[in-house]
C-alpha positions in Angstrom: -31.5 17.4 -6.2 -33.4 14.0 -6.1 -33.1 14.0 -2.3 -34.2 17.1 -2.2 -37.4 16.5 -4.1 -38.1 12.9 -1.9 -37.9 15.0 1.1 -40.4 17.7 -0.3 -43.1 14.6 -1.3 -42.6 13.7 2.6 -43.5 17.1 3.5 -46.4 17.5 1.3 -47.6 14.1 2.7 -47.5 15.3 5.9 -49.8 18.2 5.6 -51.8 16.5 2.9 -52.8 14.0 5.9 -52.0 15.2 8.9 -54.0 13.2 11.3 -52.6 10.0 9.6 -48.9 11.7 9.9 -50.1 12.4 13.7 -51.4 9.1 14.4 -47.9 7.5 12.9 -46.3 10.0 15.0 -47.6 8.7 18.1 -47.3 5.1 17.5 -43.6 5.5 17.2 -43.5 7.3 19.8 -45.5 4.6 21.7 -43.2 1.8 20.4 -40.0 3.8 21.4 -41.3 4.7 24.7 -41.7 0.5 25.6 -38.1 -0.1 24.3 -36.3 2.6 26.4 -38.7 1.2 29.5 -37.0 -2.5 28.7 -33.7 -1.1 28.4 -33.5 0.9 31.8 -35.8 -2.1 33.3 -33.2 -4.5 32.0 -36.0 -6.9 30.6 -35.5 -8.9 27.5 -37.7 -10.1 25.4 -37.4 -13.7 24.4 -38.8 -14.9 20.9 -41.3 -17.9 21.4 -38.6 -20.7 19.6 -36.0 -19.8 21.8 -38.5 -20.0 24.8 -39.3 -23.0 23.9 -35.9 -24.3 23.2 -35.3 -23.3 27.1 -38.1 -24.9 28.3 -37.7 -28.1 26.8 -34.0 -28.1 28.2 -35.4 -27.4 31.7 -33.5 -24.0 31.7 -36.7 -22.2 32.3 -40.5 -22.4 33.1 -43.7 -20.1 31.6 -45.3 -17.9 34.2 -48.7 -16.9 32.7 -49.7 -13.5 34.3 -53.2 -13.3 32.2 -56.9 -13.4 34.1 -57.3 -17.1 35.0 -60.8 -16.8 33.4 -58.2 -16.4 29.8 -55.5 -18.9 31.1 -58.5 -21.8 31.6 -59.9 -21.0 27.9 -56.1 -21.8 26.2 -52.8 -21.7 27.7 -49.4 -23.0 26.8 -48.6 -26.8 27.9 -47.3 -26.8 31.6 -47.2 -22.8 32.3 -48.0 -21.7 36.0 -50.7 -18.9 36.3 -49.6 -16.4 38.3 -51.6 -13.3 38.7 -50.2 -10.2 38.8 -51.3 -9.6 42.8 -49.4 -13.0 43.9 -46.3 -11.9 42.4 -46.4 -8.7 45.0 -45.8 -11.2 47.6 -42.2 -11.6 47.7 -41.0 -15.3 46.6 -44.1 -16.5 46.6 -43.6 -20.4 47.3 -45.3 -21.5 44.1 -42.6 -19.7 42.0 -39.3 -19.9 44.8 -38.8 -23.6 43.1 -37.7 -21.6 39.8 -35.2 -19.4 41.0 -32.4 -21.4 39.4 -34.5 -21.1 36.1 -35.5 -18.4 34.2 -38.9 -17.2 34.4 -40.2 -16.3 30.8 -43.6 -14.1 31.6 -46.4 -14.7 29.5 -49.1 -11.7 28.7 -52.3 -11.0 26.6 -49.8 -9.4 23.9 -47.0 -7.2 23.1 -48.1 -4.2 24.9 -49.0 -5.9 28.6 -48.3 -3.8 31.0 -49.3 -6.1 33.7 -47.0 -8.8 32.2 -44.1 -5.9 32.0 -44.8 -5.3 35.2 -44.9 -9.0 36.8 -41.6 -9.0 35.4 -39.9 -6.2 37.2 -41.0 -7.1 40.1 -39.5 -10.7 39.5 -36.1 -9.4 38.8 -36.0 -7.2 41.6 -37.1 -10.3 43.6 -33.5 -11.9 42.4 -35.4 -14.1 39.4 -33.8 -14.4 35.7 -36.6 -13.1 33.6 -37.8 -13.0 30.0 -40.7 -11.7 29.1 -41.9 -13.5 25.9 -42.2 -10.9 23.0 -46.3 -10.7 21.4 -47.1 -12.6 24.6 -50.0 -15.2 24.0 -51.6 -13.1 21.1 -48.4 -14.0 18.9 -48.1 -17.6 20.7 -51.6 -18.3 18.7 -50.4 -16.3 15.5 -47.8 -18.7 14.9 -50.3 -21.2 15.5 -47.7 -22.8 18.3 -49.7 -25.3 20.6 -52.0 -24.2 23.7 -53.9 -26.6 26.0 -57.2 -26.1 28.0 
């Protein structure tokens, strides 16, 4: 009877405030439209302690894909800016060094499509890749070091 009832308060909720309800609706939607696209892309995201962990073991390098004006303001210690266009060129030379490496993609945040995308073409390219989960956004939210 009590689940009953819990499931009746959700309902009157929902038509209580139904744009709210709608809005939640579609950001769950959102969120479980970007995990399905990493699972069939076959991306993983990498938390920034483990990326760093790599990094500092020289099992992998930071490939900032953000608009140089952003990577010149802050950027994290020894990354390599890559724009999104030079990654269309296949092995580009100033990344073919870190083919034995993984390549851990750095965007603006959790949602960059530009950095999701840098990615996949990466890995179709033959290059281990990570994209770094909150991209630079959460970098600065855990108050982790950049330099300028």
């Amino acid at each position: 009877m009590e689940e009953l009832s819990f499931y009746s308060e959700i309902l009157n909720f929902a038509k209580q405030h139904y744009i709210l309800t709608a809005l939640w609706v579609l950001a769950l939607g959102y969120l479980i439209k970007i995990q399905i696209q990493l699972l069939i892309d076959r991306i993983h995201l990498i938390e920034p302690d483990k990326a760093i962990m790599m990094v500092n073991h020289d099992e992998a390098v930071f490939v900032d894909t953000r608009k140089s004006e952003d990577y010149k303001k802050a950027h994290i210690a020894n990354s390599v800016l890559l724009s999104s266009s030079d990654i269309l060129i296949p092995l580009l030379d100033s990344i073919a060094k870190y083919k034995n490496q993984t390549i851990i993609v750095v965007g603006k945040s959790f949602d960059d499509m530009e950095a999701y995308n840098s990615a996949k073409i990466l890995k179709k390219n033959g290059f281990k890749v990570e994209l770094l989960n909150g991209g630079i956004q959460d970098w600065v939210s855990r108050n982790l070091p950049l330099t300028k």
